[in-house]
N, C-alpha and C positions, 0 to 999 in steps of 0.2 A: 504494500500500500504506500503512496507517495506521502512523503513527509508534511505533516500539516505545519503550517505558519500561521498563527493568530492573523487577522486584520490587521488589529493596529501597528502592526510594524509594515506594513506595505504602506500606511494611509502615513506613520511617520517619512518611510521612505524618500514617500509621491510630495513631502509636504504639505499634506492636505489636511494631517494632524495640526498644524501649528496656527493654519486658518480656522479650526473648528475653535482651538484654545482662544483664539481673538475674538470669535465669535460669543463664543460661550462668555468669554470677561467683559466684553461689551454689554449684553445683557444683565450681569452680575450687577452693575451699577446703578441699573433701575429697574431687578430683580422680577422677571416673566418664565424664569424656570420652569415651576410649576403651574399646574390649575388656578391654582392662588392669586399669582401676577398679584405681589403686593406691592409692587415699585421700589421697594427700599432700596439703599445705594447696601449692599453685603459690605461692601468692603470697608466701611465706615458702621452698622448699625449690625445689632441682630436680632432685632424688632418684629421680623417677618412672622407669618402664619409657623414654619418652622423653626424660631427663634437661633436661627443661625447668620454666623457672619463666612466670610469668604474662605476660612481654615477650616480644613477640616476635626471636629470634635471625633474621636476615636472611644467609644466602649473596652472595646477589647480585639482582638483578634487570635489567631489559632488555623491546626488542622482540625476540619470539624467533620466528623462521621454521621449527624443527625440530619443531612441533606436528601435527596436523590440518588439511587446508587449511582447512574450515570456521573454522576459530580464526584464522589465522594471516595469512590474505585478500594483500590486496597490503601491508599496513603492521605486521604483525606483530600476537602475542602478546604482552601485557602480564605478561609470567612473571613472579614473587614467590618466588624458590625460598626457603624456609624450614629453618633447620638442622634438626640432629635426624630422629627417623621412632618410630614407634614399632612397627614392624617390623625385624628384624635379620637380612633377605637375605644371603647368604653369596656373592652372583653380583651385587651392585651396581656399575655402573657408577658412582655420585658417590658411593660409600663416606667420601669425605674431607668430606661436608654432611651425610650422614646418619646414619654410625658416629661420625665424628670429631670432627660439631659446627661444623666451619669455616664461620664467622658473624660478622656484629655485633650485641649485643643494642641494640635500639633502642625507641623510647616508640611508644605509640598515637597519637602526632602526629606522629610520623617515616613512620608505614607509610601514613597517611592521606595525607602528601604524596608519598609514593612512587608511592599510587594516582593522583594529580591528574598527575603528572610521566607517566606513563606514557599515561596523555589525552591531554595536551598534544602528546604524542610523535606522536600519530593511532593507534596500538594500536588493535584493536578490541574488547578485552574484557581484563579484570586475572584472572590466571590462579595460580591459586594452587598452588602445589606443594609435596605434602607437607602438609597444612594441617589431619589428622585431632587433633592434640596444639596446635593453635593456632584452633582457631575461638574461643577466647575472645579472643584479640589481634584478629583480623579484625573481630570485630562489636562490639567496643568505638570499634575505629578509622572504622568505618565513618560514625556519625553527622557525624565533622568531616569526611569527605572528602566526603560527601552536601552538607555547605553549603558547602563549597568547589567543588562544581558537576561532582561525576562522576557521571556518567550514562551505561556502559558495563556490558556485564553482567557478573556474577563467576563464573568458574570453579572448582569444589571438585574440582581436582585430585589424587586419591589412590591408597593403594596398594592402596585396597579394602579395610583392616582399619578399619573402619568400625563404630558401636556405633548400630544404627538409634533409639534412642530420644534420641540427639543428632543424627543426622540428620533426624528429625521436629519439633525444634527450630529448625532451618535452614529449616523450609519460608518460604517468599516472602525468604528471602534470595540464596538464588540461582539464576541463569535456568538455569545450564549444572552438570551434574553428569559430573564422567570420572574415574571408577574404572577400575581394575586391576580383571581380575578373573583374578586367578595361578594358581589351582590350585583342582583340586576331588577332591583327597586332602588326608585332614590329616597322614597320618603324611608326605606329604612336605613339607607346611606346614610342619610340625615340623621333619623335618630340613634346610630350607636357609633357612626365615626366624624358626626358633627361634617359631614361635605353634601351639597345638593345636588349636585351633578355629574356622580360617578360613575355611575352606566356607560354614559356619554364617553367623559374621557378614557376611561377606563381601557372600552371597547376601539376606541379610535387609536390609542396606544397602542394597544394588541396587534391591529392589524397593519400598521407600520411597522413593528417587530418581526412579523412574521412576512412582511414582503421583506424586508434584509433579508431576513437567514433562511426561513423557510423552517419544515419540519428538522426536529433533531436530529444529527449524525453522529454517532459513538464510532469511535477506532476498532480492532480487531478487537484488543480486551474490553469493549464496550464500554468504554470512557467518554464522556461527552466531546466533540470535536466542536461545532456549531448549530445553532437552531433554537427552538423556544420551549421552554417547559410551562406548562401553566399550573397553577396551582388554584384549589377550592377547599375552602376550610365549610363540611356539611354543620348546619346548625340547627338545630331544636329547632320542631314545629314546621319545618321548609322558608325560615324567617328569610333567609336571604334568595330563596327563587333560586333552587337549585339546579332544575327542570332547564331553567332559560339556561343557566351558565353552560349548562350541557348542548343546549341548543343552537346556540352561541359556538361554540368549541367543533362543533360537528361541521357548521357551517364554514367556520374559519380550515378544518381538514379534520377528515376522519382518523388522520394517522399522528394526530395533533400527540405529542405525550402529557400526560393530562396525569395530576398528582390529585384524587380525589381523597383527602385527609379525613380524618374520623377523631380526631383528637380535642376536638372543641369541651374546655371544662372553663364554668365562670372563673373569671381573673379580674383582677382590678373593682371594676366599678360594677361589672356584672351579675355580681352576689344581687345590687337592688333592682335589679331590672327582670320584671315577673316574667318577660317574654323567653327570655337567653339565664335563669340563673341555676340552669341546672346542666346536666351533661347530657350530651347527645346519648341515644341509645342503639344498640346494634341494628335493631330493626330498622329505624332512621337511616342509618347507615347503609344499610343493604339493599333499603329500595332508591336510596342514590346511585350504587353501585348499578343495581340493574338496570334502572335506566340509560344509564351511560352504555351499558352491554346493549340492548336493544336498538340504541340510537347508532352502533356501528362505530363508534370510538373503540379500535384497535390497540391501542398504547395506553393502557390505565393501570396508575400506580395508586395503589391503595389497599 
């Protein structure tokens, strides 16, 4: 099989990386990243909907095993979890990185070695988490990690609230796109992650991602190479219109890889909310599952 090369070093090569960087910092200063488009200057303020300024805040990072196996292989996930979100889920499990902020803020030559360290480690791919309110750190960082010699692909990680005319930006930066894709009502968009209009973007993101890369390719050891993984967290009662995401997914390709999760238990704020405050149950579970089988989605992880 011929040797894979991530994008972003072709798009470094061509130059075309150094114009997305000017692009993306252009924006940065009166802040349209997101759905949000709060105008704030980042580089001066961290006022915005995701209370961040231009440096990247850092969580933590690692090889992470609780991925997709395609991602995660036998040496791990190169995970980058990122503070902040510019969603405000009211059922988050890491509420204390994402409500709370818990971080270090660090330079563009901090995240660049972070990337080379996680190489080093054998990872197979730097996975970005959270990363919809930080593609300007990523792809600032990216040219030193490029000559410091990584050459794994990069994962755009998110929660799906995604602004596709920045994800058309991204094109040849990265091999691997895995959105969330939460809900396909907005009034309950609305009521447990506080956004009105996430169907919308959500789904316009998605399908920008998947004209870059297309369906997922794995290597011979079935390692992820490029393409799109989606993700669906199933929740009590079919609160979030499961039925559509599935419908959604089928339409976008049958051979979509499609992580249908079963793991939803109240967190955070959850516990008071009558709708979501208790755990999914198998049977919930399983008639998501079937459906998905019936509707002809070939690639489902769950």
């Amino acid at each position: 099989m011929k040797q894979f090369q991530p994008s972003y070093i072709r798009s470094h090569r061509e130059g075309t990386l150094r114009n997305k960087i000017l692009e993306i910092n252009d924006s940065n200063t009166n802040c349209n990243l997101c759905p949000h488009r709060c105008g704030i200057d980042r580089t001066q303020l961290n006022t915005g909907k995701c209370k961040s300024g231009s440096l990247p805040v850092i969580s933590s990072y690692s090889p992470h095993f609780g991925e997709e196996p395609p991602l995660t292989g036998s040496l791990g996930s190169g995970t980058i979890f990122f503070a902040n979100c510019n969603l405000s889920c009211i059922f988050c499990q890491n509420y204390d990185i994402s409500q709370c902020g818990v971080g270090e803020e660090m330079s563009y030559s901090d995240l660049a070695r972070i990337m080379i360290n996680l190489q080093q480690f054998g990872c197979h791919n730097i996975n970005f988490v959270s990363p919809s309110h930080m593609v300007n750190a990523i792809l600032n960082a990216l040219p030193e990690a490029i000559e410091m010699g990584l050459n794994i692909p990069l994962v755009y990680n998110s929660g799906g609230y995604d602004l596709a005319s920045t994800i058309k930006i991204l094109e040849g930066i990265f091999d691997i796109y895995m959105p969330d894709l939460k809900y396909m009502d907005n009034s309950i968009a609305h009521e447990l992650s506080g956004i009105d209009d996430y169907v919308e973007r959500a789904t316009e993101s998605i399908v920008e991602m998947q004209r870059q890369v297309g369906d997922l390719e794995v290597d011979e050891y079935g390692i992820a190479r490029n393409g799109i993984i989606i993700r669906h967290l199933v929740m009590p009662d079919n609160i979030a219109q499961t039925n559509k995401v599935i419908d959604f997914v089928r339409e976008l390709s049958t051979n979509t890889y499609f992580n249908l999760m079963d793991q939803y238990r109240p967190a955070y704020h959850a516990i008071s909310n009558p709708k979501i405050n208790r755990k999914l149950t198998a049977e919930e579970f399983q008639r998501a599952y079937n459906y998905a089988l019936d509707n002809g989605l070939s690639r489902i992880a769950g």
